[in-house]
C-alpha positions in Angstrom: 125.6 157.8 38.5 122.9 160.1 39.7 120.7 159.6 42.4 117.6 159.3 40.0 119.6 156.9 38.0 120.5 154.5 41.3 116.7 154.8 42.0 115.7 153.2 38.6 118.8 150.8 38.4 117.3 149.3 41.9 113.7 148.9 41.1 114.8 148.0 37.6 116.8 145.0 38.5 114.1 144.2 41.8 111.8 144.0 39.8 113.5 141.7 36.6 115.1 139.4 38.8 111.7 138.8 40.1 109.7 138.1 37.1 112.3 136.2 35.7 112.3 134.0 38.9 108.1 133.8 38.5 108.9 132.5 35.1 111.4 130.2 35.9 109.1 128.3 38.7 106.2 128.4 36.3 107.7 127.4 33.2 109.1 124.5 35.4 106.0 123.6 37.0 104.5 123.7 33.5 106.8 121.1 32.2 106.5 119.1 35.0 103.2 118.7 35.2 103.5 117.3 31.2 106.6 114.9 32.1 106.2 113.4 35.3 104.1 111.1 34.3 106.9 109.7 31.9 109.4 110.0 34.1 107.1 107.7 36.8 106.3 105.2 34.2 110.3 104.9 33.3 111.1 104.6 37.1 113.5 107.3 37.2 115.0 108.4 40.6 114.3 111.4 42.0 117.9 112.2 42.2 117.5 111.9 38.3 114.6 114.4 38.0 115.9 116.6 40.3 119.1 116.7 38.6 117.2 117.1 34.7 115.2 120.4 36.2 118.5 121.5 37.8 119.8 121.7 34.1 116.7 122.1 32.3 117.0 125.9 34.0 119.8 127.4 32.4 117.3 127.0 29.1 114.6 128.8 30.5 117.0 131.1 31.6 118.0 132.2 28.4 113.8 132.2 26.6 112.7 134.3 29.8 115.3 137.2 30.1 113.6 138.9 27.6 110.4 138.2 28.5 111.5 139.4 32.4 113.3 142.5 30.9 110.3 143.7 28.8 107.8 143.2 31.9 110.5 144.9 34.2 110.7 147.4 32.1 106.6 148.0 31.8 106.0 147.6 35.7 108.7 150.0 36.8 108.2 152.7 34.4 103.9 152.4 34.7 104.6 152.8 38.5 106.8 156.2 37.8 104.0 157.1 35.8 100.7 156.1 37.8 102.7 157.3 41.1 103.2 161.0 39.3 107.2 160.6 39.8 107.5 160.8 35.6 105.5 163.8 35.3 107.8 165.4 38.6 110.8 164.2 36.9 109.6 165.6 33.4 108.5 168.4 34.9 112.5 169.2 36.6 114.0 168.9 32.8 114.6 165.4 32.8 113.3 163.4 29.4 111.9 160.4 28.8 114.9 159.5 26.4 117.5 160.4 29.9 115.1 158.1 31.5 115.4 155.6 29.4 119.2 155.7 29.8 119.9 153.1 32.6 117.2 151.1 31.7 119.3 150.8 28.3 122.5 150.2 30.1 121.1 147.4 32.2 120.0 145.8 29.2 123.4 146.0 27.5 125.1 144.5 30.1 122.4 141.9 30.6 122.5 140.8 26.8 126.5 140.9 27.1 126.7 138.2 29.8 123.5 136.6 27.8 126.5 135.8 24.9 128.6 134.0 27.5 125.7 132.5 29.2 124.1 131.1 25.7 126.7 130.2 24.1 129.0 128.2 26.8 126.7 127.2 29.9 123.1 126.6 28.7 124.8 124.3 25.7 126.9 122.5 28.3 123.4 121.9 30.5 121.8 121.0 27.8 123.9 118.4 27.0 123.3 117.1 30.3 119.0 117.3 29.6 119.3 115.6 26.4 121.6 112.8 27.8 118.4 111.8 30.6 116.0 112.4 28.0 117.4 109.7 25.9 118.5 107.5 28.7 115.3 107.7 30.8 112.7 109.1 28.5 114.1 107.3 25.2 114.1 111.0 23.4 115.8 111.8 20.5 117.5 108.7 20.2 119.6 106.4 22.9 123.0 107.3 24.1 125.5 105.1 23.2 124.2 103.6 20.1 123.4 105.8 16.8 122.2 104.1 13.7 122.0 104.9 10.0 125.0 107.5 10.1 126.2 109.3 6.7 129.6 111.3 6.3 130.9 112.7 3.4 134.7 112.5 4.2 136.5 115.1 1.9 135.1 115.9 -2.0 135.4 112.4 -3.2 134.6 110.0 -0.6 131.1 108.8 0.9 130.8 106.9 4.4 127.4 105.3 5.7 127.2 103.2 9.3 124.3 101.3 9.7 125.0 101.6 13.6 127.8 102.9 15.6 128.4 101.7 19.7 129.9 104.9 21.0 131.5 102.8 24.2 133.3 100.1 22.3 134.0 102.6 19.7 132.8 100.5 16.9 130.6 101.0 13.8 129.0 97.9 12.1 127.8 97.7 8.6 129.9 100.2 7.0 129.9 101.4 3.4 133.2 103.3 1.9 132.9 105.4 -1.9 135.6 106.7 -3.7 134.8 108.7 -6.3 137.3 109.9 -9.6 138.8 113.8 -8.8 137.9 115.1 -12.7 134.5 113.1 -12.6 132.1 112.9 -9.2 129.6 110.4 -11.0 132.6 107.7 -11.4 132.9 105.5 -8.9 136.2 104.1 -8.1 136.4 102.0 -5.5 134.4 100.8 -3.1 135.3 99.3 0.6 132.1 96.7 2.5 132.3 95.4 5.7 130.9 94.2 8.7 132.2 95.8 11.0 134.9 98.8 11.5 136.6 99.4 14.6 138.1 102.7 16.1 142.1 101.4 17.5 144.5 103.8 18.9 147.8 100.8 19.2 150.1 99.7 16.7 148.0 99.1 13.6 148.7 96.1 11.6 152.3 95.5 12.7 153.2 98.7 12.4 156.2 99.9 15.2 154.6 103.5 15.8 151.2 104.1 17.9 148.8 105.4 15.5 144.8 105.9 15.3 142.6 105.2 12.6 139.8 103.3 11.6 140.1 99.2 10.4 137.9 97.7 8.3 137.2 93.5 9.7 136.5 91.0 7.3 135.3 92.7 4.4 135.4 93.6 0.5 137.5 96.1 -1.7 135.9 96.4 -5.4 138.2 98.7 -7.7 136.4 100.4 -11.2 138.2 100.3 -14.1 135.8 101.3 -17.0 133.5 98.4 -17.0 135.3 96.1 -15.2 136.0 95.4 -11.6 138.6 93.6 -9.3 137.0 92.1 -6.2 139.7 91.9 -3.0 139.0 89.7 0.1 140.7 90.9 3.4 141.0 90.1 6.9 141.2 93.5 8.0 142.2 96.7 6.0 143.8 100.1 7.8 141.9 102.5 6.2 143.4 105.3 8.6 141.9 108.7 10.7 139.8 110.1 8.0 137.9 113.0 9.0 135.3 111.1 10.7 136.7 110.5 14.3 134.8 108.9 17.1 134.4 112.7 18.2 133.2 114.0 14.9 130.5 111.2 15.1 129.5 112.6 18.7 129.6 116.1 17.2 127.3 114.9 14.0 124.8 113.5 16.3 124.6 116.7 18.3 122.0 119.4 18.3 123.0 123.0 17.9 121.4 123.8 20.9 124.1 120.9 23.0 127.5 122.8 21.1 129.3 126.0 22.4 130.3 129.0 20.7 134.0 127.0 19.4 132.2 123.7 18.8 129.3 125.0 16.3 132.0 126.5 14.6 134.1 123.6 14.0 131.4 121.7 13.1 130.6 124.2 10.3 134.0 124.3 9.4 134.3 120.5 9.1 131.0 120.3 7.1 131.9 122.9 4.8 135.4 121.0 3.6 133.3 117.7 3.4 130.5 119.5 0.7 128.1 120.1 3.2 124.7 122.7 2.6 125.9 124.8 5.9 122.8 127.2 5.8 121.0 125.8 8.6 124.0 125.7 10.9 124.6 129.1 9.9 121.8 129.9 11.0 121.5 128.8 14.4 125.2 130.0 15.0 124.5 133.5 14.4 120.8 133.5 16.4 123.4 132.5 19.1 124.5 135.9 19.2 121.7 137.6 17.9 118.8 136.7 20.5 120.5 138.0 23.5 120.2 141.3 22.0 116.6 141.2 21.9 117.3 141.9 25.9 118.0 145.5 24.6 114.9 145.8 21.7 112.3 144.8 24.3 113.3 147.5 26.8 112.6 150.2 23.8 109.3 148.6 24.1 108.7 148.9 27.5 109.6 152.1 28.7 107.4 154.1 26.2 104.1 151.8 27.0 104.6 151.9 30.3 105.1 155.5 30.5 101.6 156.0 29.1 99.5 156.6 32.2 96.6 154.1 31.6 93.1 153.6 33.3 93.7 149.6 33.1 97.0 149.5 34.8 98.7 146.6 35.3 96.3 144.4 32.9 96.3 146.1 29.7 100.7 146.1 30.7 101.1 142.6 31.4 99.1 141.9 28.1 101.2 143.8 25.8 104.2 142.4 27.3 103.1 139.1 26.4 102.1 140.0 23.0 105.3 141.8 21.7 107.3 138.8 23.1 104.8 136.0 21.2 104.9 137.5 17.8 108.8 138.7 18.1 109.0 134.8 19.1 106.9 133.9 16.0 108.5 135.9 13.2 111.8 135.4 14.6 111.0 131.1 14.0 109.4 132.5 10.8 112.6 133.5 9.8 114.8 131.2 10.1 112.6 128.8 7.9 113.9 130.8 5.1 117.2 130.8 6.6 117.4 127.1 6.9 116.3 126.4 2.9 119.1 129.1 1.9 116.4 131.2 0.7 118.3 134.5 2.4 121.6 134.8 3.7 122.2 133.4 7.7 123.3 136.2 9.1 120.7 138.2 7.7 118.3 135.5 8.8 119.7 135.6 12.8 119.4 139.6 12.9 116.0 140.4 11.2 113.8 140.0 13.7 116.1 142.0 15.9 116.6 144.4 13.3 112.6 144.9 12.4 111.8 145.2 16.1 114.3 147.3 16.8 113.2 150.0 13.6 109.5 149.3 15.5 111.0 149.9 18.9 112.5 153.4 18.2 109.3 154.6 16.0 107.1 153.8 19.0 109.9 155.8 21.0 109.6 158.6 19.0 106.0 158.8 19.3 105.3 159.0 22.9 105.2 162.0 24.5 108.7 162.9 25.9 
């Protein structure tokens, strides 16, 4: 490394870590401002709200690197250039694409420990946020109880809850479908009961520990043509299945509270069952996409900034915040298709990157070097 190239590296970094800090506190202050209110009216401890911001900023985080990056990138290299250093530096040899080099770098390596970062700690935080959002703020649901739950378990059978206690481990109102292999309109059989519990002892007698699901006090009806054989029954092993108290907890999940491992599972285990995965797709590839747009806005940056301009530091911070708005906006944009299976996911995840990218290396071309 060069001493030019340990001069940029420093103020590079500087000069990111401090914008992305100035984001962090305002974006925080921001949301504060809009929930303290609820928090106050829901008597949460301060402990409580100090501890949702604590995890709340792994999120903002992972929206504002690239934000941070692309204003780094503009501030450092508009200094270069408004302080004559570029023009010395062209002027020696050096071009604006060996320039560009460690800024590049930096942004690889940033966007490679973005991967980790999104995909393992911000879900696992925000697990934590959502859980005092629903406990305290009664968001997106409560905690412990979910209600009107459907499953397809396998290619033949169909489970609805109409509520499930995930402390007791038991689901109450439960509906069980089986449908004929050669014929998916035929129903066979069908299992009603009140209540279903989750029990991991010796089931019904039985000498080995198992787990599984048993039906309490309900009704077995079997289809045979047009008639049918009604069955009373105390309680009826029905076994594991492929819904598990975990795969509930999964179900109810956001993509945004699952890792890297557990998305994928889950779009495993929803494929097997039938399941329109496109969505999930979707959001498991923008996982690995959107770090990269660390790298796209740096392409951005170094070209405007290098652009010695009367305005400074205005007409810099404005384009910064324009490029990131509409590569925010298309990049939503996109996925809507992505999510109704008009294009393919992966497709979905990597065209904004892809479009901005084309963008960012016209725009490189065209400066002067």
């Amino acid at each position: 490394m060069t001493i030019l190239d340990r001069y940029i590296t420093r103020q590079f970094l500087l000069t990111f870590l401090f914008g992305l800090i100035a984001f962090i506190l305002i974006f925080l202050v921001i949301d504060m401002m809009e929930k303290l209110d609820d928090f106050i009216d829901a008597n949460v401890p301060i402990g409580t709200i100090i501890h949702y911001y604590v995890v709340f900023t792994p999120e903002i985080i992972k929206l504002m690197t690239p934000v941070a990056l692309l204003l780094a990138s503009l501030f450092v290299v508009g200094r270069l250039s408004n302080q004559n250093e570029l023009a010395a530096m062209k002027s020696s040899g050096i071009s604006l694409y060996r320039i560009l080099l460690p800024f590049l770098v930096i942004a690889f390596l940033i966007s490679g420990i973005s991967i980790y970062f999104n995909g393992w700690i911000v879900p696992y935080a925000n697990q934590k946020k959502f859980s005092i959002e629903r406990v305290h703020l009664h968001r997106a649901g409560d905690s412990y109880n979910r209600f009107n739950i459907f499953f397809q378990d396998g290619r033949t059978r169909l489970i609805s809850m109409g509520h499930y206690d995930r402390q007791s481990k038991i689901a109450a109102h439960v509906s069980i479908e089986d449908f004929a292999d050669t014929n998916l309109t035929i129903l066979v059989r069908r299992y009603d009961a009140p209540q279903m519990d989750w029990v991991t002892k010796p089931l019904l007698g039985q000498d080995s520990t198992k787990e599984g699901w048993v039906l309490r006090a309900g009704t077995r009806r079997e289809f045979i043509g047009q008639q049918q054989w009604l069955t009373y029954f105390d309680q009826f092993l029905i076994g594991k299945l492929n819904v598990t108290p975990v795969e509930i907890e999964k179900k109810q999940r956001k993509p945004d509270e699952m890792d890297y491992d557990e998305l994928k599972e889950f779009i495993e285990n929803q494929k097997s069952a039938g399941q329109d995965v496109s969505r999930w797709m979707v959001d498991f590839h923008s996982k690995i996409a959107f770090p990269f747009a660390s790298v796209i806005v740096v392409l951005f940056g170094v070209p405007f900034g290098s652009i010695k301009r009367r305005s400074g530091v205005a007409i810099e911070f404005g384009i910064c915040v324009a490029v990131t708005f509409i590569y925010m906006a298309f990049m939503k944009m996109s996925q809507v298709f992505g999510y109704n299976g008009d294009l393919n996911p992966l497709f979905t995840a990597w065209l904004a990157n892809l479009i901005f990218l084309v963008l960012g290396i016209v725009n490189l071309i065209r400066v002067p070097k």
